[in-house]
Each structure stands twice: as structure tokens, then as C-alpha cells.
N, C-alpha and C positions, 0 to 999 in steps of 0.2 A: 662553568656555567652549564646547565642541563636544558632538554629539548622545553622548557615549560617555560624560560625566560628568553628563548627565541624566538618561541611564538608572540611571546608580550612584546619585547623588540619588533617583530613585524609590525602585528594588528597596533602598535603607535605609529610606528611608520605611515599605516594607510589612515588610519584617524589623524594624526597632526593635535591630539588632545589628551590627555590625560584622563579625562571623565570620560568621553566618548570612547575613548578603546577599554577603560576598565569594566564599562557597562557591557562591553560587547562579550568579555573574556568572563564576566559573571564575578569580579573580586570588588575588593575600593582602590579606591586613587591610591590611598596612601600606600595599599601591599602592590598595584602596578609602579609604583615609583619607588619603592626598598627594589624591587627586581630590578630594574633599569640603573638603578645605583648599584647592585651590586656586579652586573655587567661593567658600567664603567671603571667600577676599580679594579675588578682585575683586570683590565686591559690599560687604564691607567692614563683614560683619555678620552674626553668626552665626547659623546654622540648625539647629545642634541643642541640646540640651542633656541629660549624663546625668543619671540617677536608677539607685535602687537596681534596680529598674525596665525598662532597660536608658535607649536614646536615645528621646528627644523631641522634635518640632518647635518652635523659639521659633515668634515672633511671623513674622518673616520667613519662618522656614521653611516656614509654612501661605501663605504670601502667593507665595514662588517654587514650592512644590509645585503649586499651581492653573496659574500659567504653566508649568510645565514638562511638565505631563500635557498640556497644549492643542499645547503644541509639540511634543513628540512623536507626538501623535494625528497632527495635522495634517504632520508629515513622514511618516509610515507612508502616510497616505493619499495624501501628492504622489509617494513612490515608488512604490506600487501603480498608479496612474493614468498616470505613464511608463512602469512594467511592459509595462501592457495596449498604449501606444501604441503602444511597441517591439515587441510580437508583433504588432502589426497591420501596423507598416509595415516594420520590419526582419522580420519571415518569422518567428520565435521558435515554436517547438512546445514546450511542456513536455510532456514524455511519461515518466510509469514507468510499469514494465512487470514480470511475473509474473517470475518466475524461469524457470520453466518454461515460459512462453511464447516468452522472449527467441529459444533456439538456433534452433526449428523456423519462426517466422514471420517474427521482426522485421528479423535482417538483407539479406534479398533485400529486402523491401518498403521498407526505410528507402534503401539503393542506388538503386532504380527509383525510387523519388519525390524524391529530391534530381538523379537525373540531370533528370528531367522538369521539377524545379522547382526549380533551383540557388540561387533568391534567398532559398527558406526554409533553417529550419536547426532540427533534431528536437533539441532538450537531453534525453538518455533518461538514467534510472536503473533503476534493477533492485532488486526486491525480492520476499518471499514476500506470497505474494498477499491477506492481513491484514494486513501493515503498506502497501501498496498501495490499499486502503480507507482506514485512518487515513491518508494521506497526501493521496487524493482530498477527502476531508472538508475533511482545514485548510486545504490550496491551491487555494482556488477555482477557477482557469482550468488546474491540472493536468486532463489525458486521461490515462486509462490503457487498457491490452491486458492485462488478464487475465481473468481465471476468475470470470464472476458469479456473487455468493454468492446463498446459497439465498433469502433475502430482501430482494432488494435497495432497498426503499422509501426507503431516502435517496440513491439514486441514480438519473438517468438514463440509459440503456444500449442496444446495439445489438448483437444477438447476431451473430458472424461465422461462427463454425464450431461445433458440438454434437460433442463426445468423448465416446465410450459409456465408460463405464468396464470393462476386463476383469478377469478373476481368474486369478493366479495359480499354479498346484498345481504339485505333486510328482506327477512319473507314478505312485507308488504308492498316492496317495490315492483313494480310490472317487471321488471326484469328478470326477477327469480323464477319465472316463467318458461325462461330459455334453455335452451339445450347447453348450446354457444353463446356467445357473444364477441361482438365487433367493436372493434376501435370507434366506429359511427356513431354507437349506442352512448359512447362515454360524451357526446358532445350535450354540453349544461351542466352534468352528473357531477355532483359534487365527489370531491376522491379526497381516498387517505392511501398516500405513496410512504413505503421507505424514502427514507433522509437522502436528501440529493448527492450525499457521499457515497451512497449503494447504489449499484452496475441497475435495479431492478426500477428506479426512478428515472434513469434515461431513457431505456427501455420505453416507458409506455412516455415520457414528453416526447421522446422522437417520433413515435408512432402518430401521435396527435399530431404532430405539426406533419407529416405525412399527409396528413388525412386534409390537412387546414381548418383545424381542430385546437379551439385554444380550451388545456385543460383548466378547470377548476378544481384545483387544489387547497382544500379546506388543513386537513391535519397532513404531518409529517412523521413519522415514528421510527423507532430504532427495532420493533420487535414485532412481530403479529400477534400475540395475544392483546397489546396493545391496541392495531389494527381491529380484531376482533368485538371488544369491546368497546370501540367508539362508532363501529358499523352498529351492532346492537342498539346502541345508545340515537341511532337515526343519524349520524354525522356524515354519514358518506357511503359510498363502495369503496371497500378496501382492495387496494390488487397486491397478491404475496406468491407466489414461489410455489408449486406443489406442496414440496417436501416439506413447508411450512405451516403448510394448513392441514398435514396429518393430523398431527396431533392436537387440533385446536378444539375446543368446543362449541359446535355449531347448531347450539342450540338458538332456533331465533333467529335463523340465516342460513345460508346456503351459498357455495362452493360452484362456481360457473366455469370451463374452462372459456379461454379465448382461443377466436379463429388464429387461418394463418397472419390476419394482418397487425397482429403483435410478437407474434415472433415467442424465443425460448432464451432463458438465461440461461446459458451455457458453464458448467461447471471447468475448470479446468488446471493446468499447470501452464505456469508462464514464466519467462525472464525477457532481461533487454533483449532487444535483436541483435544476431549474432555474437551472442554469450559461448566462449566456448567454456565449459562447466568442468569441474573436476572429476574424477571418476565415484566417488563416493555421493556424489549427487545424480549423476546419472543413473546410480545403481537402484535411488528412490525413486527416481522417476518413473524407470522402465517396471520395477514393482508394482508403483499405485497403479500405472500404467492397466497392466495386468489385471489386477483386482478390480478396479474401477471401470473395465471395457471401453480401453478408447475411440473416441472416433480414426480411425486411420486414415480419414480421406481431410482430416484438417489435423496436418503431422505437424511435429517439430523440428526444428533445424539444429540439433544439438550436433559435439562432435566432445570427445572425449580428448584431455589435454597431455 
């Protein structure tokens, strides 16, 4: 029997069903029950038994469910522990990274640090910058480059660059008028936020409910030219990121920054708290580190293993 039909033995275990655990494992009934039968005969004794009920464990079935939970634990653990070997001694980075981060930072830095240090090797993915956190959480020795959230206490973190956020207008808005603009300003304004999955959509809702400010949030978007052209369009104030409305065309609108009372989306490196990280991840860090000019008065708690 191999590791593929103990997990099927389990996940029946905690389902009690045959449809319900094959759905869960992603096969059909009938290839979860060839597995489970062929468990049974090589041990040559059966493991379940039905009821009106659904399925049950015999005798044996309780006696191999304890060795197979031990054996799976203990293989999860022997593969995590080469994991970590393998980033220490073959160079392995696991890295995701923002969406929005990706274009403007990662690819010159990932170039430069692989010319410098061709023995490691960056595995990146890409995601919105909330499933970026859930992702940090479950993979222990992932790093990520995005956008600290506003409360980061289950993370360790090293700010590398602070993006003021701007606002968007329509030259015929009285707004486009201002030098600044204030979270105050935004009350009735209709807005177009990034997707409530990016760090820069909490950002201005916490700021309003600061203020006792309920926004009005007309559009959501994944991109600022997007944003761009539905401000154009008379749909709203868009709010975006600096570094995001470099390069927009703002023809027909205009670029505001905001006072202190919205604050900056903070660019950064992050993992769980209290990750202690392999050496060939540390080696990226203290790199981008460098390149990117960190804040050093919002350090990291790293420690080399």
C-alpha cells in the first residue's frame, strides 16, 4: 500500500461515506473503493463495515487507522525537514508576491540576485495581496513582498518602501482644485477602490470609519488604468498607490496626494511570526533589503537556522 491509499483510508475515516470523502480527495466513488479494497486484501481483513448509518470502522479498522495517522504524520514531517534542508543547501527561496508588487519591483531584483548568486533559485508566485497573508500563515518558511496589512501581529516584517496613496478626480470636480486632500473630503464622494482583497482598500475603509465616515463605494477594480478610466468616465475618485499612477494617463483628471489622515501603503517583506527562515532565504532578504532601502526602525525578527 502506498502514502495515496492512506490518506483515502483516513479522509473515509472522517467522512463515514464514500461519496463524501471521494469528493473531498477530488476522484469517484468507485476509484475511492478499488483503494480501500485493495488495502483490505492485502491485510486480508476488513476495515469497515456499513450501517443504516453510513460506514464504520471494524476492529482492525481502529487498529490500522492509529498506524496510519502515525505514518502519515511522520512522513509529512520527513518531507518538511528535506524541504527545509533543500532551501538551505540547494539555494530554494519560496517567495509570493503582491500582484501589484510583482511589475514595478521584483523582476530587476530577482535578475540582479540570481546573477550575483546563481546557486540559489527564487520559486515566486503571485497573488492579491489577502490571499498572500493566508498563504504566509500556512507555509511556514514562505517570504512574501507585499503590502503590510494594517495590523500585522501575526506577522514578522521589514518595511522597504512607504507609497502615499493619491486621489484620483475629474478636472471638473471642485476637488481637483486642492493641493491635498483629506479623508473629510471623501464623505458622499463617490469612489473607485481596489478589490477588497488589496492591503490599499482597507486602508482608505479604515480611514473613513476613523473619520465616522461611511464610504461610498461605487466601482471595485483589480488595476488603475481601469480606475483611470472610470474616473474619466464621471464614476468616482479613484484612490491608487503612487507608483501606480506614474504611469497612467491623465488626461482629463488629476492626481491629488492625501494628507496624514490616510496614512501610506507600506511596501514590504513578511512571513509568520517567529519564522525562523533558512539561510538562502535570509540571503534574499537582507539583499532586497539593501536595494530597496529599508526602513530600519520597523525591523525584522528573523534568525538564521
Amino acid at each position: 500500500m502506498n502514502m495515496k491509499e492512506l490518506a483515502s483510508f483516513l479522509k473515509l475515516c472522517e467522512f463515514g461515506s464514500i461519496r463524501r470523502a471521494a469528493k473531498e480527495l477530488y476522484i469517484t466513488p468507485q476509484g475511492l473503493s478499488r483503494q480501500i479494497n485493495n488495502i483490505e486484501i492485502k491485510l486480508g481483513v476488513p476495515l469497515f463495515v456499513r450501517s443504516s448509518e453510513g460506514l464504520h470502522l471494524t476492529e482492525y479498522g481502529q487498529v490500522f487507522r492509529t498506524y496510519a495517522e502515525k505514518v502519515v504524520c511522520q512522513t509529512q514531517t520527513m518531507e518538511q525537514e528535506i524541504l527545509r534542508l533543500r532551501q538551505q543547501n540547494g539555494g530554494v527561496v519560496p517567495l509570493i508576491c503582491s500582484f501589484l508588487v510583482v511589475g514595478t519591483y521584483l523582476y530587476t531584483a530577482v535578475e540582479d540576485f540570481q546573477a550575483l548568486h546563481p546557486e540559489q533559485k527564487l520559486n515566486i508566485t503571485r497573488a492579491s495581496d489577502i490571499f498572500v497573508q493566508r498563504q504566509v500563515l500556512e507555509e511556514e518558511e514562505t517570504i512574501a513582498l507585499t503590502f503590510i496589512p494594517p495590523n500585522p501581529k501575526e506577522f514578522d516584517y521589514r518595511v522597504l518602501q512607504k507609497s502615499p496613496l493619491m486621489l484620483l478626480v475629474d478636472d471638473r470636480s471642485p476637488l481637483s482644485q486642492n493641493d491635498t486632500v483629506s479623508v473629510a473630503e471623501l464623505k458622499k464622494q463617490p469612489l473607485i477602490l481596489l478589490h477588497e482583497e488589496f492591503v490599499a482598500y482597507h486602508k482608505v475603509v479604515d480611514a473613513c470609519k476613523r473619520a465616522n465616515i461611511e464610504p461610498v463605494i461605487t466601482h471595485t477594480v483589480t488595476g488603475a488604468v481601469t480606475a483611470a478610466k472610470l474616473c474619466k468616465m464621471g464614476k468616482g475618485a479613484a484612490v491608487m498607490m503612487d507608483f501606480l499612477v506614474e504611469g497612467l494617463d491623465l488626461t482629463g483628471i488629476r492626481a491629488i496626494p492625501f494628507d496624514e489622515s490616510v496614512g501610506t501603503c507600506d511596501i514590504g517583506i513578511m512571513t509568520k511570526k517567529n519564522t525562523i527562515l533558512p539561510a538562502s532565504s535570509l540571503l534574499f532578504i537582507e539583499y532586497l533589503s539593501r536595494q530597496m532601502g529599508a526602513y530600519d526602525h520597523i525591523d525584522i525578527s528573523y534568525e538564521s537556522s
